[in-house]
C-alpha positions as CSV (number, residue, x, y, z in Angstrom):
1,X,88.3,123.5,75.7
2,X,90.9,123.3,73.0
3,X,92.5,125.0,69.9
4,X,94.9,122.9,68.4
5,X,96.2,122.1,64.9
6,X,94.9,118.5,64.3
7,X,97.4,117.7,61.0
8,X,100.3,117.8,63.1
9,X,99.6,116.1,66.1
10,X,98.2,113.0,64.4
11,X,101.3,113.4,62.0
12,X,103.3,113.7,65.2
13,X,102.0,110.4,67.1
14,X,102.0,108.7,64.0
15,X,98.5,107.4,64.4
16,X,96.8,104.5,66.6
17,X,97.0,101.6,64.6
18,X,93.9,99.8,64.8
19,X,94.1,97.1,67.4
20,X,96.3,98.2,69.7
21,X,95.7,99.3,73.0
22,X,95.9,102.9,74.2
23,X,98.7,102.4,76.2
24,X,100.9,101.5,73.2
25,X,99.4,104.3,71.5
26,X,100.6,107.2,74.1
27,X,103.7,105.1,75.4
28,X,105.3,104.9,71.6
29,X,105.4,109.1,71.5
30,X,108.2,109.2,73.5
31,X,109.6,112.1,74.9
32,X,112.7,112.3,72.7
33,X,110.4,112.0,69.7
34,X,108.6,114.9,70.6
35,X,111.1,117.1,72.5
36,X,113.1,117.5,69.4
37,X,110.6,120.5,68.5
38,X,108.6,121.7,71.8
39,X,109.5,122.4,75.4
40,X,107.1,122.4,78.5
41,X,107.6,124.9,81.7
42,X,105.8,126.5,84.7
43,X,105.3,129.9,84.3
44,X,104.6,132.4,86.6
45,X,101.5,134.4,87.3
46,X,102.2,136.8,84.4
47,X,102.9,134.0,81.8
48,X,99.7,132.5,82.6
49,X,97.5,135.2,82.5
50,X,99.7,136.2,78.8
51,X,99.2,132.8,77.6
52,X,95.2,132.5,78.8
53,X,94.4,136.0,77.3
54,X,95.6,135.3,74.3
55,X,93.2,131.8,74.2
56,X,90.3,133.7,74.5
57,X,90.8,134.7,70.7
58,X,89.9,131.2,70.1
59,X,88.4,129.5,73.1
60,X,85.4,131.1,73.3
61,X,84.3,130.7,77.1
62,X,87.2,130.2,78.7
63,X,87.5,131.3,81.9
64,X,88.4,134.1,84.0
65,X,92.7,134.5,84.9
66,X,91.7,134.9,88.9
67,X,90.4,131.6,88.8
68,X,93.3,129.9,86.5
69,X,95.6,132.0,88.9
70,X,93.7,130.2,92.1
71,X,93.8,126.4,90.9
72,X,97.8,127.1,89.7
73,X,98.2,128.3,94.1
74,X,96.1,125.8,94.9
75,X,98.7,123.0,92.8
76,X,100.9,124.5,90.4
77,X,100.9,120.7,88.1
78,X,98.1,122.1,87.0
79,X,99.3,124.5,84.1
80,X,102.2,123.9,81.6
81,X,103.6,126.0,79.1
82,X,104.5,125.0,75.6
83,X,107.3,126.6,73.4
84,X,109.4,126.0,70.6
85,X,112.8,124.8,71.6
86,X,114.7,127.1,69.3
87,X,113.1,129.8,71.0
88,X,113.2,128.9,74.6
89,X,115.3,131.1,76.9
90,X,115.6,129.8,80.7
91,X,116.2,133.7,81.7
92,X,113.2,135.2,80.0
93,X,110.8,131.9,79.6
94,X,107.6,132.7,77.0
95,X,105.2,130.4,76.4
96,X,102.9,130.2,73.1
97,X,100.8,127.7,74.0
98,X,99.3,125.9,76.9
99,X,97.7,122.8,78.7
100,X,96.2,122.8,81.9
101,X,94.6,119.9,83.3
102,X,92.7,119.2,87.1
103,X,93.4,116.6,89.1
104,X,90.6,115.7,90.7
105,X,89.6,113.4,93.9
106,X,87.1,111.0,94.4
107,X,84.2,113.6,94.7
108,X,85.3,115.6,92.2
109,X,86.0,112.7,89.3
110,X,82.4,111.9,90.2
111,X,81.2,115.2,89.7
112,X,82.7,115.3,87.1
113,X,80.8,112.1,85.3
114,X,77.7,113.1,86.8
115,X,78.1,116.6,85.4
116,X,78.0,118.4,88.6
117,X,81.2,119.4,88.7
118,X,81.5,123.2,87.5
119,X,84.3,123.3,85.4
120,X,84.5,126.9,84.3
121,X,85.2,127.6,88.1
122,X,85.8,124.4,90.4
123,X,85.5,124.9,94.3
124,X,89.4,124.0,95.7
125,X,87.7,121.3,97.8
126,X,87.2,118.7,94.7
127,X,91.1,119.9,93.1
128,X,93.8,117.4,94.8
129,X,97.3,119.0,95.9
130,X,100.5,118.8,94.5
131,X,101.6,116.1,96.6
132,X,98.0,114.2,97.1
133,X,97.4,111.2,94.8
134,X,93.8,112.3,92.4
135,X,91.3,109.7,91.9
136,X,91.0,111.4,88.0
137,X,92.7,113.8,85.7
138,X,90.8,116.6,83.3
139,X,92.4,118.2,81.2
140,X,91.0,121.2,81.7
141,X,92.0,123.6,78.3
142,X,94.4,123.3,75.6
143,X,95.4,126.4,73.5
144,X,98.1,124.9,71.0
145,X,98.3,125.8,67.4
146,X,100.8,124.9,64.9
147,X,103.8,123.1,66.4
148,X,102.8,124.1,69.5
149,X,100.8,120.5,69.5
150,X,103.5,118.8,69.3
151,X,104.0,119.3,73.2
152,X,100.7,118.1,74.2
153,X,102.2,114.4,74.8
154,X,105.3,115.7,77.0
155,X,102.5,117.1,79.4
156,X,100.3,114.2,79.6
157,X,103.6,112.1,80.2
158,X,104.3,114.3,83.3
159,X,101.3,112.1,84.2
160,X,103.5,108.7,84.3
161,X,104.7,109.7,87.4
162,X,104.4,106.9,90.1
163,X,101.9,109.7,91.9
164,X,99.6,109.5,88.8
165,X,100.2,105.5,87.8
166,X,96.6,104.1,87.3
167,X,94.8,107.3,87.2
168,X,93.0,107.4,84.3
169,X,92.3,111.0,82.4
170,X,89.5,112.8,80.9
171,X,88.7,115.5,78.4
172,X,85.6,117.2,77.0
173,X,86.6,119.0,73.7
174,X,84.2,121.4,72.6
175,X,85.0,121.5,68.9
176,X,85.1,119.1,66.2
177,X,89.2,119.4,65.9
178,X,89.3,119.0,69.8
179,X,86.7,115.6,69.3
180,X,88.6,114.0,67.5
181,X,92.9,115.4,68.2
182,X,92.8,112.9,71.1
183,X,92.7,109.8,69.7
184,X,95.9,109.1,68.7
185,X,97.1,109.5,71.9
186,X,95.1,106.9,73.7
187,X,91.8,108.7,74.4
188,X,87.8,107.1,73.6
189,X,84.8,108.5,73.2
190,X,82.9,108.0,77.0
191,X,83.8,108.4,80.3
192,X,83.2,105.5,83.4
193,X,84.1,106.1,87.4
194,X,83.3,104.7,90.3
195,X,80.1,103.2,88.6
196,X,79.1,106.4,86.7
197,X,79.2,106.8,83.0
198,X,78.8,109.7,80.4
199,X,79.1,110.0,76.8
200,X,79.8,113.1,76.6
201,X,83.7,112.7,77.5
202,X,86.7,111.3,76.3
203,X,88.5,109.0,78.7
204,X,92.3,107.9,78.3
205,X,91.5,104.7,80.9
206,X,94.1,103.7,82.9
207,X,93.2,101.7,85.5
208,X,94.7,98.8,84.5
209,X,98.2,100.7,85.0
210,X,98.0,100.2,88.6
211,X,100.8,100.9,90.7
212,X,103.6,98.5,91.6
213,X,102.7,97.2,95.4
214,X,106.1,97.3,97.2
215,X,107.5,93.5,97.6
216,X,108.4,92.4,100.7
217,X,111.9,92.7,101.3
218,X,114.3,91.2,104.0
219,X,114.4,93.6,107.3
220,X,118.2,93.7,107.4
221,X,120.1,94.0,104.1
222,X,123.9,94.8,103.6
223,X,124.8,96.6,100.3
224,X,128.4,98.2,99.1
225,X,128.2,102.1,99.5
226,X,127.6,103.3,95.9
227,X,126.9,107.0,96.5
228,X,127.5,109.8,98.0
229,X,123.8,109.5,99.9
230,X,124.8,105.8,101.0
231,X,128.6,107.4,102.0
232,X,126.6,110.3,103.7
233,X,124.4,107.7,105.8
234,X,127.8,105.7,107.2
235,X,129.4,108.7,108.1
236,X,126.5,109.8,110.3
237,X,126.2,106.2,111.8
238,X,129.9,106.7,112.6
239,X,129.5,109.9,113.6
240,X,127.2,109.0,116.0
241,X,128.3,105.8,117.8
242,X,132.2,106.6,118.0
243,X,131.7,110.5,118.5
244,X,128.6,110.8,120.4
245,X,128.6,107.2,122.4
246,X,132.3,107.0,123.0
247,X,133.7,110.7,122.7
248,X,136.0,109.7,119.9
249,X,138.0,112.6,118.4
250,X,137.3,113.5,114.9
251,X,140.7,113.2,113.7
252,X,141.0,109.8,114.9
253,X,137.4,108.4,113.8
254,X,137.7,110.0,110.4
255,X,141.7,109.5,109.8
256,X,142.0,110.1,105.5
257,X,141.1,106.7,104.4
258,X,137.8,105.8,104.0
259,X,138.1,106.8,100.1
260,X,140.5,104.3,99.9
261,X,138.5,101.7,101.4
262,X,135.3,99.5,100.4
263,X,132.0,100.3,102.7
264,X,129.2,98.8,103.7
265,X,126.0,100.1,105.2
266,X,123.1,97.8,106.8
267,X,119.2,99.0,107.0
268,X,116.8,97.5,108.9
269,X,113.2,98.0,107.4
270,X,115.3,100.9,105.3
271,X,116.2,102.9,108.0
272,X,120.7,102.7,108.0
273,X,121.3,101.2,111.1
274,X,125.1,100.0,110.6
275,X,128.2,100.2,108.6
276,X,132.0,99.0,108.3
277,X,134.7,99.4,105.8
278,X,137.2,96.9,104.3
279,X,141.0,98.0,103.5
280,X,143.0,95.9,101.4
281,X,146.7,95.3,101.4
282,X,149.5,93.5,100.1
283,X,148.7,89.8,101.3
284,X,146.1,91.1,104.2
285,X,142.6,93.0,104.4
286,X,142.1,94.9,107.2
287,X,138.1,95.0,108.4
288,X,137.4,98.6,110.3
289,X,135.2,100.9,111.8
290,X,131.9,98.5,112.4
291,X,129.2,101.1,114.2
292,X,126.0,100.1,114.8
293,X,123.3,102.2,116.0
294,X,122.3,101.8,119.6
295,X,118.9,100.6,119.1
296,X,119.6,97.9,116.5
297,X,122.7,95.9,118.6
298,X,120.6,93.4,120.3
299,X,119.3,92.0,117.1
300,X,120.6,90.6,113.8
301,X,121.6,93.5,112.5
302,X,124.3,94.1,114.9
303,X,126.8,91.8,113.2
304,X,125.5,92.0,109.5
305,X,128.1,94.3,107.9
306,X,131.0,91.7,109.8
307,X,129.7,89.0,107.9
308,X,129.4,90.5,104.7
309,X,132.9,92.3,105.3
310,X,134.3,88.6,105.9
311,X,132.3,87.2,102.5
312,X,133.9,90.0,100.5
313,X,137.0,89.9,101.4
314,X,137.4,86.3,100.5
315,X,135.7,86.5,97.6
316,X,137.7,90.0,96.0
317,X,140.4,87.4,95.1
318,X,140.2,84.0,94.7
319,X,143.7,82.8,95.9
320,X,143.0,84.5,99.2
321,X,142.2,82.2,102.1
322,X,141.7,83.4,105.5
323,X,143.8,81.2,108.1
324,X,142.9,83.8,111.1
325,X,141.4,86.7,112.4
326,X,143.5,89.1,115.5
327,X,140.9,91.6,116.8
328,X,142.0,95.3,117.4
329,X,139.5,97.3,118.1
330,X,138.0,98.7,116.4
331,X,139.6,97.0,113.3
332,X,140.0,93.4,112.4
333,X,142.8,92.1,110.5
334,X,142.5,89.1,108.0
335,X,146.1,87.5,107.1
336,X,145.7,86.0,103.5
């Protein structure tokens, strides 16, 4: 179901060139290409039911606000709001446009093909939730005139997501604007899932945009605290060894200087498991406050930040050569 102005989109994506593939054609509208006219936004219950009364003026069909109002509860991705940017107001957001697309799971992407799937008023059973991977995306209705279709793109790239990568989206226009507006944005004529076909959609396939499998990674890695999250981790592991374990006061364990110092945090299988800091000094770094977590001291872990304390601290300069090591705990000293 869509109402669009067909001029200004294609003028907007600039075309498909023959022979390239649909992924070029939706991934060269970027964002700041687009955004330079158009904003999208939730709205809430009263925006949606403005935006989808006013569609009815030129969707004929469309369907009734309860049930736009139920699919929004049941995933609120479902509905965006399009607006000009010069007259978007974060207090008092209005939309003047809108798309709204389902995303579907397995059962209801082959519903859909099949044509069993009532789209007018889907049953919540074949709608996926917010955070619930779909097997397919419809896009559902699309009421955006004038400028308004400019802002078309920006929602359909809310669907590049790692959630939605490989998911491949569908559209059934029902005029001869709406047949032919999504073109230049990736979209053919006939639909394929699961082994079902139908003519009588437009398909953006993406299934070759699979998502990136994790690569294995070594169970225990040592990285240099870059963040406040990574700072946030040690001071819990510390926290948690020196005042829990050994009753350690607070002003002792946490004495003014560790953002002065260099950390390091260790994971095992990504969960932090240790931690130490490295102080420099004249002709001397000093190598404090190693913690590791109870649980992970029998194993390798247990003396990973150490070792990359000792390979840093060598390395910061190279004239600096350590002769010896005098244990305090729980600091170690390295004379240079």
């Amino acid at each position: 179901m869509t109402a669009l102005d067909l001029g200004l989109i294609r003028k907007t994506a600039g075309g498909a060139p023959q022979g390239r593939s649909a992924t070029y054609s939706l991934d060269r509208m970027t964002a700041l290409q687009l955004a330079r006219r158009t904003v999208i936004f939730t709205v809430d219950a009263a925006g949606i039911e403005s935006l989808v009364d006013a569609a009815r003026e030129d969707i004929p069909g469309l369907t009734t606000n309860e049930t736009v109002l139920s699919m929004v509860n049941h995933n609120p991705d479902i509905f965006w709001a399009i607006a000009r940017r010069d007259r978007f107001n974060i207090v008092a957001p209005r939309g003047e446009g809108f798309l709204a697309a389902l995303p579907l799971t397995h059962e209801g992407t082959r519903r859909l093909i099949d044509g069993r799937l009532n789209t007018k008023k889907p049953e919540l059973q074949y709608i996926a939730r917010q955070s619930e991977r779909p097997a397919g995306i419809y896009v559902w209705a699309i009421h955006a005139k004038g400028s308004m279709a400019a802002g078309i793109p920006l929602v359909l790239q809310k669907f590049s997501a790692p959630l939605y990568r490989g998911v491949s989206i569908y559209s059934r226009p029902i005029t001869k604007e709406g047949l032919r507006v999504l073109e230049p944005l990736g979209f053919t004529p006939g639909a394929h899932y699961d082994g079902l076909f139908t003519p009588n959609l437009q398909m953006f396939d993406r299934s070759g945009d699979l998502p990136v499998t994790n690569v294995a990674r070594d169970p225990v890695t040592v990285e240099v605290v870059r963040s406040m999250d990574e700072m946030t981790r040690v001071i819990a592991i510390r926290g948690a060894v020196y005042m829990g374990e050994q009753r350690c006061p607070f002003e002792e364990e946490f004495d003014g200087n560790d953002f002065s110092a260099t950390h390091l945090i260790c994971h095992k299988d990504g969960e932090p498991v240790g931690c130490m800091r490295i102080r420099y000094f004249a002709g001397f770094a000093k190598l404090e406050r190693l913690a590791v977590r109870c649980g992970s001291r029998a194993v390798s872990s247990a003396w990973a930040p150490a070792n990359w304390c000792f390979r840093i601290s060598t390395m910061s300069r190279s004239s600096w050569k350590p002769r010896s090591i005098r244990r305090a705990s729980p600091s170690m000293t390295i004379p240079m």
